[in-house]
LUMFIGU-276461 format. One line per field, with one value per atom (N, C-alpha, C): residue number from 1; residue in three letters; atom name; x, y, z. Coordinates in nm, 3 decimals. Last residue first. Layout:
i	NUM,... .
aa	ALA,... .
at	CA,... .
u	X,... .
v	Y,... .
w	Z,... .
This chain:
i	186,186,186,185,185,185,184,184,184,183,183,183,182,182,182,181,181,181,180,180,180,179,179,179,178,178,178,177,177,177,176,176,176,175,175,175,174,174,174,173,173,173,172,172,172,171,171,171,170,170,170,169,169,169,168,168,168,167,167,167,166,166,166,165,165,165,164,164,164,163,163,163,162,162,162,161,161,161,160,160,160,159,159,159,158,158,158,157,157,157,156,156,156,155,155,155,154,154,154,153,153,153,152,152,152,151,151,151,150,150,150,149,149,149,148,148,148,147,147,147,146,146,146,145,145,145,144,144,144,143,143,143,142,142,142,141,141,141,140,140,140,139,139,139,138,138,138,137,137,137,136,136,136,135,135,135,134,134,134,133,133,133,132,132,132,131,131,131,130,130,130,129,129,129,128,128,128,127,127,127,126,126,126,125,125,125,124,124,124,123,123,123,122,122,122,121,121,121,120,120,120,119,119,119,118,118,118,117,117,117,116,116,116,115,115,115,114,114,114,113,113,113,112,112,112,111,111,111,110,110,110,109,109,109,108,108,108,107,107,107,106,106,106,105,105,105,104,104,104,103,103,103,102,102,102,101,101,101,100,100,100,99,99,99,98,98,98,97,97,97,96,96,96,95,95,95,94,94,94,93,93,93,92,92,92,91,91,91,90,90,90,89,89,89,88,88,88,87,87,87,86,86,86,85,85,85,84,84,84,83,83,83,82,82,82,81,81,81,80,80,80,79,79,79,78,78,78,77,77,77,76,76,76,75,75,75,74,74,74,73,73,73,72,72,72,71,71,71,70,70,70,69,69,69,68,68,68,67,67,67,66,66,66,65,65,65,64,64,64,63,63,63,62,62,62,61,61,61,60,60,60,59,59,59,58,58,58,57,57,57,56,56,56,55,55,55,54,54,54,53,53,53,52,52,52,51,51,51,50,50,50,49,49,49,48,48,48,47,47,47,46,46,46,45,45,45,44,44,44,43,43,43,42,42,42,41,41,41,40,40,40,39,39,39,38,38,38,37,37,37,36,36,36,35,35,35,34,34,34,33,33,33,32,32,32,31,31,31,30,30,30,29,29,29,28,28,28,27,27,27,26,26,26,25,25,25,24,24,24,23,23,23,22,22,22,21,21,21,20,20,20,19,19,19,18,18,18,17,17,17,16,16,16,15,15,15,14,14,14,13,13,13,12,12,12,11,11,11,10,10,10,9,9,9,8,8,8,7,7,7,6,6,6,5,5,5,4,4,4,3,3,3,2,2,2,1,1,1 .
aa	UNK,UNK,UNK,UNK,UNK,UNK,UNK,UNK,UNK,UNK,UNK,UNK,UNK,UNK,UNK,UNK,UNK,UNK,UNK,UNK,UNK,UNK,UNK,UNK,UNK,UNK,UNK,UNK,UNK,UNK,UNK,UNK,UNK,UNK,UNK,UNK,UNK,UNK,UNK,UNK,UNK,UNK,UNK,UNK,UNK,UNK,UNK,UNK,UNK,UNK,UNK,UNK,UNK,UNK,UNK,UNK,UNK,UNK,UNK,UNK,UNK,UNK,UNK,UNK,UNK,UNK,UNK,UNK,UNK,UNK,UNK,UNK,UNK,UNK,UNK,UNK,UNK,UNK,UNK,UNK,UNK,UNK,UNK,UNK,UNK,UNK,UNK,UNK,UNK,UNK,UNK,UNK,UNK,UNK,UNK,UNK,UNK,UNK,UNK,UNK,UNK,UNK,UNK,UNK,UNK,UNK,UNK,UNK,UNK,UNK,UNK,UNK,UNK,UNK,UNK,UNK,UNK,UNK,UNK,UNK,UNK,UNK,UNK,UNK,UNK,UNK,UNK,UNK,UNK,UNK,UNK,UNK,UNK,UNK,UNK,UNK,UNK,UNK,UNK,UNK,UNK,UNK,UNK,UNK,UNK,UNK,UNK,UNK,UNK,UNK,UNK,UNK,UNK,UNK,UNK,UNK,UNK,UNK,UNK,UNK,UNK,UNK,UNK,UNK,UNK,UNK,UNK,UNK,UNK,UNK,UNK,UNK,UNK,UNK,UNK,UNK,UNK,UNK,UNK,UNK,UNK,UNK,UNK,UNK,UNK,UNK,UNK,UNK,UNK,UNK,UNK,UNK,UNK,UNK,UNK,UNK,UNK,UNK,UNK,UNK,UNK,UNK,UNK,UNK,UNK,UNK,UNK,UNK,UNK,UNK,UNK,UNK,UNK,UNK,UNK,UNK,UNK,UNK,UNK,UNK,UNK,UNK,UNK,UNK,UNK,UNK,UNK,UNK,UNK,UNK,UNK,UNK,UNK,UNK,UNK,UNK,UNK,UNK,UNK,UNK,UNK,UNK,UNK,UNK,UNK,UNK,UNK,UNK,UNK,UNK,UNK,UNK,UNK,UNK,UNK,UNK,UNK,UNK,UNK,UNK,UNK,UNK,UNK,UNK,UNK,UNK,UNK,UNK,UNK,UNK,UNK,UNK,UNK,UNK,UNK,UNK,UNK,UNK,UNK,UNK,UNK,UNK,UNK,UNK,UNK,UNK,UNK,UNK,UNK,UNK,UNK,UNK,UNK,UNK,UNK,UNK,UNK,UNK,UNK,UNK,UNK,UNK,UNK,UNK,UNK,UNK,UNK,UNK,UNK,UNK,UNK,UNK,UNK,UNK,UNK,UNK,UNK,UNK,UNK,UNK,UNK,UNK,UNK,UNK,UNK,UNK,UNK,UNK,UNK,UNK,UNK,UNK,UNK,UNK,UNK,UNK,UNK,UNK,UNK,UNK,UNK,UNK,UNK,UNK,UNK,UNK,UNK,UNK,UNK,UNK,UNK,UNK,UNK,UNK,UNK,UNK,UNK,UNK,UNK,UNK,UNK,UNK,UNK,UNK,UNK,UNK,UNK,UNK,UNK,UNK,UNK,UNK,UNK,UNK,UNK,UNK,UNK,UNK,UNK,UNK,UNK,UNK,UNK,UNK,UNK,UNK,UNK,UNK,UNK,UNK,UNK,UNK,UNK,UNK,UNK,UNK,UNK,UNK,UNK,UNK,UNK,UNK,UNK,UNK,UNK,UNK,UNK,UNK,UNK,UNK,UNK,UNK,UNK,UNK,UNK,UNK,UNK,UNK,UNK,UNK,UNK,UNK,UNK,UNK,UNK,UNK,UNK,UNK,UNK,UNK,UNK,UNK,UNK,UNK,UNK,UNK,UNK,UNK,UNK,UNK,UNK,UNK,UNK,UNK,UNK,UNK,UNK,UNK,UNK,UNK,UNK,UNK,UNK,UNK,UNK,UNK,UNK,UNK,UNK,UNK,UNK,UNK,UNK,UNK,UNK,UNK,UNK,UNK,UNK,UNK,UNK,UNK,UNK,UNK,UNK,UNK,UNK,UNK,UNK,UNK,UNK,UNK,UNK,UNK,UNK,UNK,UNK,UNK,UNK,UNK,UNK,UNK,UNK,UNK,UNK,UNK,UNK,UNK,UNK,UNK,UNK,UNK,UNK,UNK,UNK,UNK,UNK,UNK,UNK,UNK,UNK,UNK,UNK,UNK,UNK,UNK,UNK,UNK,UNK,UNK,UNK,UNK,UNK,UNK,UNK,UNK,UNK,UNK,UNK,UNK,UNK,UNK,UNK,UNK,UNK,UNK,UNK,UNK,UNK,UNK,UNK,UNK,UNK,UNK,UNK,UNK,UNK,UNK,UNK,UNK,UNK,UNK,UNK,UNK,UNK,UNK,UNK,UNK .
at	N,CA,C,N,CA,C,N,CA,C,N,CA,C,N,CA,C,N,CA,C,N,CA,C,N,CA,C,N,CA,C,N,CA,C,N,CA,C,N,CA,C,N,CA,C,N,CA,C,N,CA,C,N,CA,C,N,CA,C,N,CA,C,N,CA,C,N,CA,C,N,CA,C,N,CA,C,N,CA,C,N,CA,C,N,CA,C,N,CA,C,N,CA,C,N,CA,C,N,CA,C,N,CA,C,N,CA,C,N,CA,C,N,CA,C,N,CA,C,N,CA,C,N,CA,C,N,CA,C,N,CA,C,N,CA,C,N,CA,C,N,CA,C,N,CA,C,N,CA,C,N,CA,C,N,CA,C,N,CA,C,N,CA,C,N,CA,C,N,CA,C,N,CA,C,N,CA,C,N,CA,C,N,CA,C,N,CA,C,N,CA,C,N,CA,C,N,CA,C,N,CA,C,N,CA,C,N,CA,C,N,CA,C,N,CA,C,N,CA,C,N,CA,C,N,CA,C,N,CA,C,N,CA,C,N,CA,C,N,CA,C,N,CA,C,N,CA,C,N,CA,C,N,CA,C,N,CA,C,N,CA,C,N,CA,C,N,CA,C,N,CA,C,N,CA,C,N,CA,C,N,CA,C,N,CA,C,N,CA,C,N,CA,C,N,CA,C,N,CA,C,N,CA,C,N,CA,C,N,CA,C,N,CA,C,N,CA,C,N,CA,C,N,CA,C,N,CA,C,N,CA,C,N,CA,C,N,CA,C,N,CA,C,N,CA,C,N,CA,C,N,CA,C,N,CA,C,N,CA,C,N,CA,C,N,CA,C,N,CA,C,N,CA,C,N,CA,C,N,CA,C,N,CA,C,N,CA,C,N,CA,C,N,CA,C,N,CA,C,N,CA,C,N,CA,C,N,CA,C,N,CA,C,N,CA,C,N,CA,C,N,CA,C,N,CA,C,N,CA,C,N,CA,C,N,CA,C,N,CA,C,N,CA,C,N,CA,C,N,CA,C,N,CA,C,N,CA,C,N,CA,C,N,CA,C,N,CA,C,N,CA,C,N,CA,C,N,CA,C,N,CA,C,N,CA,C,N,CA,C,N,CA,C,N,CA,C,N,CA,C,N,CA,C,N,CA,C,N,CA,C,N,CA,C,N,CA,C,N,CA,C,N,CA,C,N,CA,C,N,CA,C,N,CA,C,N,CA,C,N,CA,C,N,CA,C,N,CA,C,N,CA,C,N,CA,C,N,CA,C,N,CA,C,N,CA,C,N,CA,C,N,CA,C,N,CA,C,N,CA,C,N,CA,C,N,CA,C,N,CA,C,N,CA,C,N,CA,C,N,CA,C,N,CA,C,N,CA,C,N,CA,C,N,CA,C,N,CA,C,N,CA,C,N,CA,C,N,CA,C,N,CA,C,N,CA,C,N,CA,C,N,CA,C,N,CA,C,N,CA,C .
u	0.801,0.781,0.802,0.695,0.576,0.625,0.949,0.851,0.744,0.978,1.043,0.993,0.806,0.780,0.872,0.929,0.743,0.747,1.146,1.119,0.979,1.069,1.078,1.124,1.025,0.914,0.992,1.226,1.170,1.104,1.274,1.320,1.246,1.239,1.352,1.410,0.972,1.123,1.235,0.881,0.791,0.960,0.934,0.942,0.939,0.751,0.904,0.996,0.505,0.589,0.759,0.487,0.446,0.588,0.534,0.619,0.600,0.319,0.419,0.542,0.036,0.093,0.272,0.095,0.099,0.131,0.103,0.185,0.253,-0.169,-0.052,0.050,-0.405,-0.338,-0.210,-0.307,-0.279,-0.241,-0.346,-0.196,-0.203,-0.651,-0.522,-0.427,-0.719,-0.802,-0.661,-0.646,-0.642,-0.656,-0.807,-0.679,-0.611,-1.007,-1.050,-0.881,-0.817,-0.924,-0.953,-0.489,-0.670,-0.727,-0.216,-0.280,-0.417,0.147,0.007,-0.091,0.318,0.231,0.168,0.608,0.538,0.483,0.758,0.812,0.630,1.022,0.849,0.887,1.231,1.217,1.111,1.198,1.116,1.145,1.414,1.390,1.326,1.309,1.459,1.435,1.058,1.119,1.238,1.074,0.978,1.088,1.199,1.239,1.201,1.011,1.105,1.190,0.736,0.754,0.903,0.858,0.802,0.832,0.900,1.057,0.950,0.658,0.703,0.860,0.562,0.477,0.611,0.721,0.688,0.688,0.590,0.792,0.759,0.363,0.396,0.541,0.215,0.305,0.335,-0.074,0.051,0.077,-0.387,-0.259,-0.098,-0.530,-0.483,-0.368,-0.721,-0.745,-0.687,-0.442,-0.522,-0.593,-0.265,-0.388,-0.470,0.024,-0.084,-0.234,0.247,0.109,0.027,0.294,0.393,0.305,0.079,0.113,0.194,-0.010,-0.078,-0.023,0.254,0.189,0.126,0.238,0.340,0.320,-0.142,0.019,0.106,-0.412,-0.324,-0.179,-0.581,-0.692,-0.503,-0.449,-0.539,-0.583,-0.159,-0.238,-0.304,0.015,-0.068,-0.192,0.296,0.225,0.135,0.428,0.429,0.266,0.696,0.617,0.556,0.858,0.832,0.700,0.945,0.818,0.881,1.069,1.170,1.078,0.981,0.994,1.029,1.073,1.126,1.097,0.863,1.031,1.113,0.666,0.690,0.822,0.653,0.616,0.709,0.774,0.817,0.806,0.424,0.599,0.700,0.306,0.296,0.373,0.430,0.438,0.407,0.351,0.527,0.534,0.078,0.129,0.338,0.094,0.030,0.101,0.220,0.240,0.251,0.008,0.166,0.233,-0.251,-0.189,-0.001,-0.157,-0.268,-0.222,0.057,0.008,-0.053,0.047,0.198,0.178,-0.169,-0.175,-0.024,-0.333,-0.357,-0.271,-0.177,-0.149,-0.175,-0.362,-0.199,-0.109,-0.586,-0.622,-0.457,-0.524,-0.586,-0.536,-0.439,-0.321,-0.407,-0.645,-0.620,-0.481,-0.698,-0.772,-0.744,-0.398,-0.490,-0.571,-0.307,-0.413,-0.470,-0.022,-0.075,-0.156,0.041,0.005,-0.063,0.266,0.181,0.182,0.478,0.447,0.335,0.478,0.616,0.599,0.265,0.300,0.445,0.153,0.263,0.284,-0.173,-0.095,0.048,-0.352,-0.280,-0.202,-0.578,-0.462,-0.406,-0.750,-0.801,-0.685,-0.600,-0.597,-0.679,-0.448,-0.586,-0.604,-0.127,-0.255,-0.353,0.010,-0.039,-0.177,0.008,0.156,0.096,-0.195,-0.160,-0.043,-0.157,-0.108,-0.122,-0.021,-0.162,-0.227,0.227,0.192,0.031,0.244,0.209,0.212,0.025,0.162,0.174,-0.188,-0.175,-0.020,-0.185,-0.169,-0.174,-0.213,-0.210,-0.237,-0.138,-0.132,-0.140,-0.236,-0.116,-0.227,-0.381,-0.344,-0.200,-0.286,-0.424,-0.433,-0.014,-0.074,-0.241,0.036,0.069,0.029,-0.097,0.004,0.062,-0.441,-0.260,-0.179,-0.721,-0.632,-0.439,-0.867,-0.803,-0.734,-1.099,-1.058,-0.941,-1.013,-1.057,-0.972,-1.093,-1.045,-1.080,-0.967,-1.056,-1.025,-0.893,-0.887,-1.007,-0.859,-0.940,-0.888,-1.132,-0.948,-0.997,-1.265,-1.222,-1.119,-1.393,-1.483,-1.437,-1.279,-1.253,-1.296,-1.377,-1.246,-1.238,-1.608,-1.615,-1.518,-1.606,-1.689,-1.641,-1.541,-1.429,-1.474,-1.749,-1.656,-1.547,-1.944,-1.996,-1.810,-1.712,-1.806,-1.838,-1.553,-1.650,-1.755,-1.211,-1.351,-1.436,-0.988,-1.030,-1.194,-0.947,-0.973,-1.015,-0.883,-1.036,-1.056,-0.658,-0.714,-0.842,-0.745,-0.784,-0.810,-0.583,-0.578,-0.623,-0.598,-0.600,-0.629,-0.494,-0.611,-0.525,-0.361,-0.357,-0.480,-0.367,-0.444,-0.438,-0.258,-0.365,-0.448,0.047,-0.020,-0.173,0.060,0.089,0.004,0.069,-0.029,-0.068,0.296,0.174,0.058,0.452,0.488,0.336,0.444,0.409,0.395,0.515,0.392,0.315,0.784,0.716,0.568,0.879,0.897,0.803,1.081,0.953,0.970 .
v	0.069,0.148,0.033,-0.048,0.008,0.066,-0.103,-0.202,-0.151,0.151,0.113,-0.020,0.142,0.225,0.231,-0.071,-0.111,0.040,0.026,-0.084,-0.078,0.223,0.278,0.146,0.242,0.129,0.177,0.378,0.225,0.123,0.638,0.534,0.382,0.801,0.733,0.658,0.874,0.978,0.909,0.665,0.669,0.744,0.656,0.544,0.569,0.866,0.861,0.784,0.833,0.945,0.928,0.648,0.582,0.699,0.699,0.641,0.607,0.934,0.960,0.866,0.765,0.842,0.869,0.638,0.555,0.620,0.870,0.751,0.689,0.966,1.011,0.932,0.738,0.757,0.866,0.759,0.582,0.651,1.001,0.989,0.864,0.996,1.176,1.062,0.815,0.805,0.901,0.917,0.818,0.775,1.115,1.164,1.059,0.989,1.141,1.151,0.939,0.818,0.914,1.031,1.056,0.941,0.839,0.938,0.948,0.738,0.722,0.839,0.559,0.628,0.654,0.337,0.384,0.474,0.163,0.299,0.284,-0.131,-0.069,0.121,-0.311,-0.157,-0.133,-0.533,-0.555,-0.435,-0.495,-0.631,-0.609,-0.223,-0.242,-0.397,-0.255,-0.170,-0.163,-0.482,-0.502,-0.409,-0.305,-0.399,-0.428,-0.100,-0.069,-0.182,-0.287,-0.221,-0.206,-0.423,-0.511,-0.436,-0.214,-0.317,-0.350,-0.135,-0.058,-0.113,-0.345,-0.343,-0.252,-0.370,-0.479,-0.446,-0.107,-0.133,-0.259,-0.168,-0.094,-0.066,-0.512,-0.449,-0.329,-0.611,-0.585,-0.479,-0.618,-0.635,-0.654,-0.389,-0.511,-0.494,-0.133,-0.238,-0.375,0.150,0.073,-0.083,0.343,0.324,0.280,0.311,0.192,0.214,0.540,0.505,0.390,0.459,0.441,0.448,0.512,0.351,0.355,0.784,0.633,0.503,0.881,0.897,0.806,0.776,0.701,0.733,0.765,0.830,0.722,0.672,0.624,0.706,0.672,0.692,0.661,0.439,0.528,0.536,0.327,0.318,0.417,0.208,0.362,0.292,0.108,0.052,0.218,0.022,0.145,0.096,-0.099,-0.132,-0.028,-0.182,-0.119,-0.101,-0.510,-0.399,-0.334,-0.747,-0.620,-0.512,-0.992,-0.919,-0.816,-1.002,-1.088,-1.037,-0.841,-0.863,-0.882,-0.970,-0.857,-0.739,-1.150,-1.184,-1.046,-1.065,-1.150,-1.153,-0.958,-0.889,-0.945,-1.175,-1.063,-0.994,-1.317,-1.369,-1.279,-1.153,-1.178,-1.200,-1.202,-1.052,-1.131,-1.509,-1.463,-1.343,-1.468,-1.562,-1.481,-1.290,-1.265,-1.331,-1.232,-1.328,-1.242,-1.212,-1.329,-1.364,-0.982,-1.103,-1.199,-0.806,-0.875,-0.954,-0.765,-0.871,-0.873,-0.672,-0.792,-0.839,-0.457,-0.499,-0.632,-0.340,-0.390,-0.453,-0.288,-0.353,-0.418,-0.071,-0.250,-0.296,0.122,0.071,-0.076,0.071,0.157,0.082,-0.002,0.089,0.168,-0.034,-0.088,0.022,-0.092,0.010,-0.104,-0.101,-0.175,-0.098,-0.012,0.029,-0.080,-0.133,-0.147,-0.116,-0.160,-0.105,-0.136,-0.310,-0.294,-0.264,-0.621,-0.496,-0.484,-0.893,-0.863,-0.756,-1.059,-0.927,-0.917,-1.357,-1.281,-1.202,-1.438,-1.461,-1.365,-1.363,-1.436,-1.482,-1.042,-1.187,-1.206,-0.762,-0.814,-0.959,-0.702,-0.775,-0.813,-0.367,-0.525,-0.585,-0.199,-0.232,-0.391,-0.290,-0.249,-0.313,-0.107,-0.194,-0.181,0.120,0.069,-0.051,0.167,0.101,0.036,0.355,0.389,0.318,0.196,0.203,0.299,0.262,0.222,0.242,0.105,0.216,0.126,0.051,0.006,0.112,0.001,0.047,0.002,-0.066,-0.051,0.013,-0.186,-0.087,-0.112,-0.404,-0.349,-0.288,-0.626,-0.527,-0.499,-0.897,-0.804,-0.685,-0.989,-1.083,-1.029,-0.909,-0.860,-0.970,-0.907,-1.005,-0.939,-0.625,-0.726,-0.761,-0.313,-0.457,-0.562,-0.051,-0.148,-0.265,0.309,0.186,0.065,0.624,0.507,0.359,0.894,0.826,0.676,1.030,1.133,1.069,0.833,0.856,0.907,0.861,1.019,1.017,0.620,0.746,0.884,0.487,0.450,0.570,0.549,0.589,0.555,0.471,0.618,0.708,0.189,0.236,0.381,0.205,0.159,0.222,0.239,0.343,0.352,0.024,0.188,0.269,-0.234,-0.185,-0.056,-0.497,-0.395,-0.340,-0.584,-0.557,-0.456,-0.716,-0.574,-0.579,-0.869,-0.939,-0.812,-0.743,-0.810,-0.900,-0.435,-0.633,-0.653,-0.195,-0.203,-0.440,0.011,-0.125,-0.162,0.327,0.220,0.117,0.374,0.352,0.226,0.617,0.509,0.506,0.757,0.653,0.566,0.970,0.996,0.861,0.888,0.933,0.967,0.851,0.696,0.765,1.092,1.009,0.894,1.221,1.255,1.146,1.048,0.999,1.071,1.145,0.972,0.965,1.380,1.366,1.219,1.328,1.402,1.398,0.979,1.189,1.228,0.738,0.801,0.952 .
w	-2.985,-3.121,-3.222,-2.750,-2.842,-2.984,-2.630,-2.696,-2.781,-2.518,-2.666,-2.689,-2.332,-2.435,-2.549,-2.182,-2.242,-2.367,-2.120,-2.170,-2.236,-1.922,-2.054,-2.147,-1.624,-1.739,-1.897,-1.521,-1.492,-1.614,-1.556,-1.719,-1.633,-1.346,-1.341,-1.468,-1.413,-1.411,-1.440,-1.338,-1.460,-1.523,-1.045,-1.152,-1.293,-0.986,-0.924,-1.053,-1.016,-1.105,-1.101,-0.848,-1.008,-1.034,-0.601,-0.627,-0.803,-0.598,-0.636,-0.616,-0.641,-0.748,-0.772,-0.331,-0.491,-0.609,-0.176,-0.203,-0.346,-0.240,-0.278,-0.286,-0.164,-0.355,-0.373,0.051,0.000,-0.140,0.154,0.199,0.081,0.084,0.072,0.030,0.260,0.092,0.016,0.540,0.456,0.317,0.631,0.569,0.474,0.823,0.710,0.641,1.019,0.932,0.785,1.081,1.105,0.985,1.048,1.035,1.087,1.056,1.166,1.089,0.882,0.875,0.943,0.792,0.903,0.868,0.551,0.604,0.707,0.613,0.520,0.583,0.566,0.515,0.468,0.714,0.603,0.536,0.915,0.872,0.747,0.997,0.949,0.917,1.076,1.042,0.918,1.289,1.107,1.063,1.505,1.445,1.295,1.504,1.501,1.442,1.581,1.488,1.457,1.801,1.704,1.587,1.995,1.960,1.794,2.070,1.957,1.927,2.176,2.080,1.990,2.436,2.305,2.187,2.490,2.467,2.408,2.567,2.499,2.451,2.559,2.631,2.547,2.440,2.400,2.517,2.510,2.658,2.609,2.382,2.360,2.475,2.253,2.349,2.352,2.337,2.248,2.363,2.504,2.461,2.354,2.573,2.585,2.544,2.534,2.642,2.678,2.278,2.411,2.533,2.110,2.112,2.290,2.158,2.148,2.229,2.059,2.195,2.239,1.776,1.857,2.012,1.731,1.708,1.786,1.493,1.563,1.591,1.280,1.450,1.497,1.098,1.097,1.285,0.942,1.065,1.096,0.693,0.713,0.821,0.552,0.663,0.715,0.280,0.368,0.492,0.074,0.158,0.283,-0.265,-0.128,-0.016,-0.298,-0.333,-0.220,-0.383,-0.387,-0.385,-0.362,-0.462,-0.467,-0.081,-0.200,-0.326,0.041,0.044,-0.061,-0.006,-0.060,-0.077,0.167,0.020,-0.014,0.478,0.362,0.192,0.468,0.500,0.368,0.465,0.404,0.350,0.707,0.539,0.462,0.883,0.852,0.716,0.908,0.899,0.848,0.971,0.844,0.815,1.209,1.160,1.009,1.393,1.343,1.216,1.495,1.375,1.293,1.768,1.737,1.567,1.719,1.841,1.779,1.542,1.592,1.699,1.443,1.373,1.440,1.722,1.637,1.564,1.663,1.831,1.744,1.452,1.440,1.550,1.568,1.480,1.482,1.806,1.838,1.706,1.655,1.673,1.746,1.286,1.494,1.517,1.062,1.148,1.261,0.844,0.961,0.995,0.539,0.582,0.726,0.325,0.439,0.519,0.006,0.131,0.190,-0.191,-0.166,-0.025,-0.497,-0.392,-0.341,-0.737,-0.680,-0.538,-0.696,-0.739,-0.661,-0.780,-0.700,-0.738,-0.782,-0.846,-0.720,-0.745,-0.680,-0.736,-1.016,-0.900,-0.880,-1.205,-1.059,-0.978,-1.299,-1.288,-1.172,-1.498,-1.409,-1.422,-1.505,-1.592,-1.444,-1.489,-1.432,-1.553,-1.713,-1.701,-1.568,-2.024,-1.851,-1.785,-2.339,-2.260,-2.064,-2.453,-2.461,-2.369,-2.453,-2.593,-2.553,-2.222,-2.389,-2.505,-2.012,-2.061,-2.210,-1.767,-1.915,-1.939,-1.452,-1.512,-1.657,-1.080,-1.228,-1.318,-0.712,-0.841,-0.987,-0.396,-0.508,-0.575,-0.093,-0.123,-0.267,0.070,0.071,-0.042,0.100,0.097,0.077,-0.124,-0.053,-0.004,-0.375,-0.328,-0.142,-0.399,-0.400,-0.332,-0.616,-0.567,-0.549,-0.674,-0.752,-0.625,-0.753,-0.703,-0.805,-0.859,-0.945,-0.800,-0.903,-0.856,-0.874,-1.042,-1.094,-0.942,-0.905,-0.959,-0.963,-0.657,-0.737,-0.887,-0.351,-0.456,-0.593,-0.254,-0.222,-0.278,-0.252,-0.345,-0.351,-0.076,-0.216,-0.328,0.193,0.131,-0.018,0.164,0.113,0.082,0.130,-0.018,0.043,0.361,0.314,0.173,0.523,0.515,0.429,0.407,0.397,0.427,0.292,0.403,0.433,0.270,0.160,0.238,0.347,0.389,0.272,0.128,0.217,0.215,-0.057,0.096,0.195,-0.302,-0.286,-0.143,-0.305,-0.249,-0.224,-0.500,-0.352,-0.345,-0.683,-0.693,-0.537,-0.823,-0.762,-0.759,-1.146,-1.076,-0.931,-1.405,-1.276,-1.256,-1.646,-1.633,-1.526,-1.560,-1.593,-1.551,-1.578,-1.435,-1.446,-1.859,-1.752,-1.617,-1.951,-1.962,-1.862,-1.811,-1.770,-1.838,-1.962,-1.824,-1.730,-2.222,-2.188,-2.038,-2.241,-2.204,-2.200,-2.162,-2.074,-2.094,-2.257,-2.245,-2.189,-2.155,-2.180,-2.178 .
């Protein structure tokens, strides 16, 4: 792709917010601070991806009543409680997540809001996770799933998901990733 295929492709992203993510005043206000389009849809993985036009016109995902496997996808908890949750009570499920997205070779970024590593080593969240537990769990995932880790403010969230996303697209776009689809177009 040339240079102004690759600014087009970055024009036309839109987030991609999983239709299992809560629909709820704060969530409508992170959605309203991405300085792009967003569009519900079913993720195989994650909270949080990506979709774009291709230059043959084309969306590089097809919008389906089934589940989308993107390359990338942000994992958005609320607090370090909310993620205490899912390496305790629902672990199970949180692995398969993991897993899915494994396998398809996505990269994977885990963005915990209201939350530092001070936080966590201290214990101040409301869950009787042990704090050396809790951060083996992470550290471990870590290197098991190669997600990458995020702690930020709630207000910063909407910033960090669509930067992410933009700049693994641009990353991709640089690299020739998709340039299949643009010699398909000629």
């Amino acid at each position: 792709m040339n240079h102004f295929e690759v600014e087009n492709c970055l024009r036309s992203m839109e987030v991609l917010v999983d239709t299992r993510e809560q629909d709820t005043e704060r969530a409508r206000e992170r959605y309203n601070r991405f300085p792009c389009e967003y569009v519900r849809q079913a993720l195989s993985y994650g909270d949080y991806a990506y979709n774009f036009v291709l230059p043959d016109g084309s969306s590089f995902l097809e919008y389906s009543p089934h589940e989308v496997a993107a390359p990338i996808a942000v994992e958005r908890k609320m607090n370090l409680d909310e993620l205490a949750g899912c390496f305790t009570r629902s672990r199970k499920r949180f692995e398969a997540e993991f897993a899915r997205a494994k396998e398809n070779g996505a990269r994977i970024f885990l963005l915990v809001e209201n939350a530092t590593w001070e936080k966590l080593l201290a214990g101040k969240y409301r869950s009787m996770y042990n704090p050396a537990a809790f951060l083996a769990s992470i550290l471990a995932w870590q290197n098991r799933y190669d997600f990458q880790l995020i702690m930020c403010k709630e207000e910063t969230s909407a910033t960090l998901i669509y930067e992410i996303l933009k700049r693994d697209l641009k990353e991709r776009l640089e690299r020739g990733e998709f340039d299949w689809a643009a010699e398909d177009a000629v």
